[in-house]
C-alpha positions as CSV (number, residue, x, y, z in Angstrom):
1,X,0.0,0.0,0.0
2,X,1.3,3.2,-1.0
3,X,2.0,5.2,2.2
4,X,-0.5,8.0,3.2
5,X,0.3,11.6,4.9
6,X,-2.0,12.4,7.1
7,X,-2.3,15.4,9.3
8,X,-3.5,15.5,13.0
9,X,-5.6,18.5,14.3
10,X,-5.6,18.9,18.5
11,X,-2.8,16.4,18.9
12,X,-2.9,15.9,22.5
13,X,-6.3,15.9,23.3
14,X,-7.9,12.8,24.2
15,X,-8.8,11.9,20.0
16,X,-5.3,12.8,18.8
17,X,-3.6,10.7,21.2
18,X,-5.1,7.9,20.5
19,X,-4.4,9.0,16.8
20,X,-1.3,8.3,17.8
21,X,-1.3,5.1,19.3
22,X,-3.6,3.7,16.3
23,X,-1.1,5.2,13.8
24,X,2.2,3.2,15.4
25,X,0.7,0.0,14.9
26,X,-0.7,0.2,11.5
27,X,1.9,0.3,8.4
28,X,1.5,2.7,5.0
29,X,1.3,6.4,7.3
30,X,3.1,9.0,7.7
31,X,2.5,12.0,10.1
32,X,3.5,15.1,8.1
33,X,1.8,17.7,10.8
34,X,0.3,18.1,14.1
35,X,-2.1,20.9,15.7
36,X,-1.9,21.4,19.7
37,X,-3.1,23.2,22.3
38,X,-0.8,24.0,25.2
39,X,1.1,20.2,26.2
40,X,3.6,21.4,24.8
41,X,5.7,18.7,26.4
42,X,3.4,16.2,25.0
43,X,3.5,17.7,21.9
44,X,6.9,17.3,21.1
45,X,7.0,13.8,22.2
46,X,4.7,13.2,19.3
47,X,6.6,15.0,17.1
48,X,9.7,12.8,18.5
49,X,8.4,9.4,17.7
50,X,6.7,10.1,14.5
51,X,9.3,12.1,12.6
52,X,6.7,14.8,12.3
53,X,8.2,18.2,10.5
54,X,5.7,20.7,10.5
55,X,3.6,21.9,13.9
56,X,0.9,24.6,14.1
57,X,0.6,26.0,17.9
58,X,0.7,29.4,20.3
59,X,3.6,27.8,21.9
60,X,6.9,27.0,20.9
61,X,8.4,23.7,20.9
62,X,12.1,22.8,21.1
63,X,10.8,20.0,17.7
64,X,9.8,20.5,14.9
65,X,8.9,23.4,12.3
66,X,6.4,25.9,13.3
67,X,4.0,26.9,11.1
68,X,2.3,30.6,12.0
69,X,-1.4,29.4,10.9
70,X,-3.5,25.8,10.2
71,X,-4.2,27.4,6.4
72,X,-0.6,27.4,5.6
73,X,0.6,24.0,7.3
74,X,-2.4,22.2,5.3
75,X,-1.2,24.1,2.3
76,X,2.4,23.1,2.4
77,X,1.6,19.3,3.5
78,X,-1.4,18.7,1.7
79,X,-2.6,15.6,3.1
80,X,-4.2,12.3,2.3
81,X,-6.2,12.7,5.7
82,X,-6.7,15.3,8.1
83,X,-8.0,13.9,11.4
84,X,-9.9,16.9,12.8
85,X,-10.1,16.1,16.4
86,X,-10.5,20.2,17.8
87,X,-13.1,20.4,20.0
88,X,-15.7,23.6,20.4
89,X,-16.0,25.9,17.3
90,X,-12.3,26.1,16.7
91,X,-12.8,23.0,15.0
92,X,-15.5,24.4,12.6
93,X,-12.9,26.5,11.3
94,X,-10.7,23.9,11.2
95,X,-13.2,21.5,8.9
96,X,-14.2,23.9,7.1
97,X,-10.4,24.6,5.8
98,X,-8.9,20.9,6.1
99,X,-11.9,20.4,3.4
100,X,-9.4,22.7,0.6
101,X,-6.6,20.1,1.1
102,X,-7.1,16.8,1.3
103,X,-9.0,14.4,0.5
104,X,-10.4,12.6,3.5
105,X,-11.4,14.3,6.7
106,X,-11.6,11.7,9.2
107,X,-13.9,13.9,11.5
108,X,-13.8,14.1,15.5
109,X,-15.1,17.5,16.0
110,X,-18.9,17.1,16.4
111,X,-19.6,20.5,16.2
112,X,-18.4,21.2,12.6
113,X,-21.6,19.3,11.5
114,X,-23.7,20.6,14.3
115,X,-22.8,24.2,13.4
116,X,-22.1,24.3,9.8
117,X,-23.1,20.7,8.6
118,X,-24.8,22.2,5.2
119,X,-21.6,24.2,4.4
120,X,-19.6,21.3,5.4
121,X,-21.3,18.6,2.9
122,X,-21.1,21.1,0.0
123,X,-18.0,22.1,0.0
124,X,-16.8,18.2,0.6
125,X,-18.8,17.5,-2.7
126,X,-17.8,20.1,-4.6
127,X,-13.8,19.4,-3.7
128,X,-14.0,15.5,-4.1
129,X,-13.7,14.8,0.1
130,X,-14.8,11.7,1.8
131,X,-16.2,12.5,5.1
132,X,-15.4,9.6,7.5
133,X,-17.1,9.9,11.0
134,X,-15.1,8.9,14.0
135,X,-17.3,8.7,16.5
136,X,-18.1,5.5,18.1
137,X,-22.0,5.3,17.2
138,X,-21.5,7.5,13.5
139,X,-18.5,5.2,12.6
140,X,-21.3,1.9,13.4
141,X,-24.0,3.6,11.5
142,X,-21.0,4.1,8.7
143,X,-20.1,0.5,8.8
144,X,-23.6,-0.6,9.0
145,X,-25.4,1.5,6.6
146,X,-26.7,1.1,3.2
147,X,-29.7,2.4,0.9
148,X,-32.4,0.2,2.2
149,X,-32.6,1.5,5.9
150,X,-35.9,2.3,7.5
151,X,-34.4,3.9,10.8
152,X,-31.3,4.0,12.9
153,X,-30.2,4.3,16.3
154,X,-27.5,5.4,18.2
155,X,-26.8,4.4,22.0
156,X,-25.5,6.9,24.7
157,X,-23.7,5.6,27.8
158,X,-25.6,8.1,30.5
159,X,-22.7,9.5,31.6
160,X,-22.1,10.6,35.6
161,X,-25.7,11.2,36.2
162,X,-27.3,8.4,35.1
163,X,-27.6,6.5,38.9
164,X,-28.2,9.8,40.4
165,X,-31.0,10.5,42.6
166,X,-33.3,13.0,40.6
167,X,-32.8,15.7,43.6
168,X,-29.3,15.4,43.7
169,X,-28.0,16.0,39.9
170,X,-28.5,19.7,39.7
171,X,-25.4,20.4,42.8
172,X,-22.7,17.8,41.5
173,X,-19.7,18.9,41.4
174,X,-17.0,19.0,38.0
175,X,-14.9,16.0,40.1
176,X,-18.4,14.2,40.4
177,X,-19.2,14.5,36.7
178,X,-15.9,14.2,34.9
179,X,-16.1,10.1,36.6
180,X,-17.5,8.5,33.1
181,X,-18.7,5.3,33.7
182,X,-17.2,3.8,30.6
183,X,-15.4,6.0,28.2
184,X,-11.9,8.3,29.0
185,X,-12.7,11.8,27.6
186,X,-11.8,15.4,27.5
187,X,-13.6,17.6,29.9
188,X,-16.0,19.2,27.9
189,X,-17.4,15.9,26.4
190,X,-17.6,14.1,29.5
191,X,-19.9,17.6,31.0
192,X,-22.0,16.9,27.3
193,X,-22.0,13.1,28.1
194,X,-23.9,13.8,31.6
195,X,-26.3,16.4,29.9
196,X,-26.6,14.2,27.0
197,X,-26.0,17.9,24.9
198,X,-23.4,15.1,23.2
199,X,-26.3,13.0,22.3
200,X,-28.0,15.8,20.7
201,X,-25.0,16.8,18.6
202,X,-24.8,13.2,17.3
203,X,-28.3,13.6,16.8
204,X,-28.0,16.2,14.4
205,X,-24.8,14.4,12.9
206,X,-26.6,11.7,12.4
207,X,-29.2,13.7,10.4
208,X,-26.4,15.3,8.9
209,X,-23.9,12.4,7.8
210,X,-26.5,10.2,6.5
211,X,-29.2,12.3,5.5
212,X,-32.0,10.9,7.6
213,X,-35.3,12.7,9.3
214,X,-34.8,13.3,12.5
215,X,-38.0,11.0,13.0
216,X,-35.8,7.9,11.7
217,X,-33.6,8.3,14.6
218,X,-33.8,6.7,17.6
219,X,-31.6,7.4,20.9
220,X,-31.7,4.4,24.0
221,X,-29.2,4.3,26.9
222,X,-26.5,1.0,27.1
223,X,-25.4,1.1,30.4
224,X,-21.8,-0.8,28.8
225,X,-21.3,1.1,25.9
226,X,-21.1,-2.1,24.3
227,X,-23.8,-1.4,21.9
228,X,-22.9,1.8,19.3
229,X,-25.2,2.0,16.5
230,X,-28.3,-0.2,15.3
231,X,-29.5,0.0,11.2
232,X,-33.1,-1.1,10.6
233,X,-34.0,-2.2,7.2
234,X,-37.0,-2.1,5.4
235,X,-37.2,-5.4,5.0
236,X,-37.0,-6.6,8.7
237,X,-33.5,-7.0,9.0
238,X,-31.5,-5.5,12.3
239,X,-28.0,-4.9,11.9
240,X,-26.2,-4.0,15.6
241,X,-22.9,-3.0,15.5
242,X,-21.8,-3.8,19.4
243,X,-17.9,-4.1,21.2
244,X,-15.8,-3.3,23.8
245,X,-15.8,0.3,24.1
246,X,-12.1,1.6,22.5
247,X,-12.3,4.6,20.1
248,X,-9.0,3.3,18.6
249,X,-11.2,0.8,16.8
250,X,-13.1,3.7,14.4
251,X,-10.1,6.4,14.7
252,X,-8.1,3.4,12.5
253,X,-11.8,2.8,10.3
254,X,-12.0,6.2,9.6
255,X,-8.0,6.2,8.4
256,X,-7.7,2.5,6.3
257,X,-11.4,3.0,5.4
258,X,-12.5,0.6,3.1
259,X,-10.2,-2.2,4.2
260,X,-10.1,-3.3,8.0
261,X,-6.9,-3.6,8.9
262,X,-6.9,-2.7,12.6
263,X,-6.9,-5.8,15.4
264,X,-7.6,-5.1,18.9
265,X,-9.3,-7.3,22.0
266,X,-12.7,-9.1,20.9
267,X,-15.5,-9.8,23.2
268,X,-16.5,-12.9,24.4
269,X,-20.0,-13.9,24.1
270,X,-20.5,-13.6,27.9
271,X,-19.7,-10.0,27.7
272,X,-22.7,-9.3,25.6
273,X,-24.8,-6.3,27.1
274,X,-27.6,-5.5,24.5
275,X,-29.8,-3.9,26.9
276,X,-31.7,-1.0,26.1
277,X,-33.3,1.7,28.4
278,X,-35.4,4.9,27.5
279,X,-33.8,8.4,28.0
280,X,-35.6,9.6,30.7
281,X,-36.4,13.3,30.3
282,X,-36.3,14.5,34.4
283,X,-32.5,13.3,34.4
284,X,-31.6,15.0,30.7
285,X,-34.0,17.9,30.3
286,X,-31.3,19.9,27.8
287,X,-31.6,16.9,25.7
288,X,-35.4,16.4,25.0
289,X,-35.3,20.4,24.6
290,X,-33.3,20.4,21.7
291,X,-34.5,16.9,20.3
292,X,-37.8,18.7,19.8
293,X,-36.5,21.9,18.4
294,X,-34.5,19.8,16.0
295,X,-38.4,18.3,15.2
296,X,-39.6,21.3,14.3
297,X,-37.2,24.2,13.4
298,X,-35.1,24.1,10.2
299,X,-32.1,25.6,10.0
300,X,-28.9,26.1,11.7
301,X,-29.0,29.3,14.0
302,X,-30.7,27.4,17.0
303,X,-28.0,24.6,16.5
304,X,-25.2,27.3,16.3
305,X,-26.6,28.8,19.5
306,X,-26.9,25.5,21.5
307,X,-23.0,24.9,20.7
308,X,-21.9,28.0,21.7
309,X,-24.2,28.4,25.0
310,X,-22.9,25.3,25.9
311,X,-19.1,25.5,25.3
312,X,-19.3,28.9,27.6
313,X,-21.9,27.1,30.2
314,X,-19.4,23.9,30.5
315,X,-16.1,26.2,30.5
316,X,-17.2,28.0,33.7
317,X,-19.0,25.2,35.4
318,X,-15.6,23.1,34.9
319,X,-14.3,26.4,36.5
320,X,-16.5,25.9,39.3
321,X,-18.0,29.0,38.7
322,X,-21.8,28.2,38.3
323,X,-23.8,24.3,39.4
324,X,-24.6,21.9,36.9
325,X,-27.9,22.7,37.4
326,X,-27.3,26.0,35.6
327,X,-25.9,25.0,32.8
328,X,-30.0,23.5,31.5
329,X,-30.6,27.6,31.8
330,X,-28.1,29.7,30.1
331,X,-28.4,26.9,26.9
332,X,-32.3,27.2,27.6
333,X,-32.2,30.9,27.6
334,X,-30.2,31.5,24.8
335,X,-31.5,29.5,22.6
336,X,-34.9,30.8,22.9
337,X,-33.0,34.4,22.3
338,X,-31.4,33.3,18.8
339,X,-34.3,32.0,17.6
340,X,-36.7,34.8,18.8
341,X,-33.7,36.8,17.0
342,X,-34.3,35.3,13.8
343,X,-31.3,35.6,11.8
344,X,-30.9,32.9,9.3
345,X,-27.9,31.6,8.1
346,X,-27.1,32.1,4.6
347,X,-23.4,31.7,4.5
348,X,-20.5,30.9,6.4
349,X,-20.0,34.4,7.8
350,X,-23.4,34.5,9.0
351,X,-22.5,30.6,11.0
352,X,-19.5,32.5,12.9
353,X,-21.9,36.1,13.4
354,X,-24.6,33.6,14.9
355,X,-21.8,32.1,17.2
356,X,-20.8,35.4,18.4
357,X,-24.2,36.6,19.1
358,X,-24.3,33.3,21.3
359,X,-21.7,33.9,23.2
360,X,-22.2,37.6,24.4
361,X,-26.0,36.2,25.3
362,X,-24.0,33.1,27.3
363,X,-21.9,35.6,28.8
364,X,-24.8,37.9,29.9
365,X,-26.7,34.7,31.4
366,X,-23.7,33.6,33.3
367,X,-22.8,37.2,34.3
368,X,-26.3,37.4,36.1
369,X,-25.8,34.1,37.8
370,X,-22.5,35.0,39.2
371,X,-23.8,38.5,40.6
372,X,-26.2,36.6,42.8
């Protein structure tokens, strides 16, 4: 196999490590560029083992050649596959400009599709780019899918709150949260994990990636995480695609896509957990919210505000600033104020004015909270 470049976007976070450790064991790829944060220290080990030359980051590294901005380290590398694994809205902007160099986007960052899905599938199509989902539940829809699917579903884990007594979920604590029952995450997605606001991002991903109402799909609790994604077809088949939790397994799918190369620990059959459970809508209010505005409002500015409430709501409840409880409110709140607002969104520039609009509303909300 001729040997593939491939370029990693957020490096060290949780997605980009285990980039990493997928990427040492397969053969035919070559890491020509990383994207990081501040691990600076982490960072340069990566450049270290993989003979990586180019870097894009604030921070200097003693490896390595910087690069001053992702447009030009994209440019100069031009990649088979860029593994876009930068969470929040940063990694819109990073989707949106990995799609004018390569030729697969092996995509991590939920909120590119959340935000700027329609933008995101034209400009794929119009410059020749697969799209390969690495989330857990997308990539088993992915593997699973073809044309004569009724419905779909996709499984959520519960996060932290899950076992929690009703009364007690609105004052737990970021230590209390950020213990996931089953998956290693960043912080952010763990916090989305317990308010399912993760679960409605895939959700609209789902709606997104393969083109489905949001009536056709279906959202059930697995305690195990053993269960990802489940394809219903029309003519009575069920197709689960189940495992030991390990998001190595679709980050290396989502890079030797269409062959499965990959080999990693298989179940036994007394591990099976195929055990479904409803969502209940006391414990994840924020989630039936925006389940039934994605029912009945088109377009992307509500979806561009839920983001962006959330990614300020999370960053100061991870702060310790505001209770858990409060983050249901400011998303709530402005939400309702972007769509009684009433901008639509009619190009890309109108996607990042939207997000800014959010975040001064999110800001506000919080603001009043803290003056209490």
């Amino acid at each position: 196999m001729e040997e593939k470049t491939v370029v990693i976007l957020g490096a060290t976070g949780s997605i980009g490590t285990q980039t990493v450790d997928v990427i040492k064991t397969l053969k035919g790829f070559k890491v020509v560029g990383i994207s990081f944060g501040r691990n600076v220290s982490l960072a340069e080990k990566i450049i270290d083992e993989l003979g990586v030359k180019y870097y894009v980051s604030e921070i200097e590294a003693s490896k390595g050649v910087k690069i001053e901005t992702l447009e030009v380290l994209l440019s100069i590398t031009e990649p088979d596959i860029v593994v876009c694994a930068i969470p929040g809205f940063e990694g819109v902007k990073a989707a949106l400009e990995s799609l004018k160099y390569t030729k697969r986007l092996a995509l991590a960052t939920k909120e590119a599709l959340v935000c700027a899905g329609p933008f995101v599938r034209e400009i794929a199509r119009e410059n020749g780019v697969e799209i390969i989902p690495i989330d857990s539940e997308h990539s088993a829809i992915f593997q699973l899918y073809e044309p004569h699917v009724d419905h779909i579903l996709i499984t959520a884990s519960g996060g932290a709150v899950r076992d929690v007594p009703l009364a007690d979920i609105s004052l737990l604590t970021p230590a209390q949260i950020l213990k996931h029952p089953t998956w290693s995450m960043g912080g952010r997605i763990t916090v989305d994990s317990a308010t399912m606001v993760n679960k409605l991002f895939e959700v609209i991903e789902a709606h997104e990636l393969f083109n489905l109402d949001y009536s056709k799909i279906d959202v059930k609790l697995n305690r195990s995480s053993f269960v990802h994604g489940i394809v219903f077809l029309k003519d009575g088949v069920i197709k689960i695609h189940a495992g030991k939790p390990d998001m190595r397994i679709p980050i290396a799918y989502s890079l030797t896509y269409p062959e499965r190369v990959y080999e990693s620990y298989i179940a036994d059959v007394k591990e099976f957990d195929l055990s479904l459970y409803d969502v209940e809508k006391e414990r994840y209010p924020i989630f039936h919210y925006g389940l039934e505005l994605a029912r009945t409002h088109s377009g992307l500015s509500w979806r561009i505000a839920l983001n962006a409430s959330d990614e300020i709501a999370v960053e100061y409840f991870l702060r310790e600033k505001i209770m858990f409880g409060q983050i249901e409110t400011i998303v709530k709140r402005t939400v309702d104020y972007v769509i009684e607002v009433g901008k639509s969104v009619e190009s890309i520039n109108d996607v990042y004015e939207i997000d800014n609009i959010s975040r001064n509303y999110a800001e506000k909300v919080v603001k009043e909270f803290l003056s209490k």
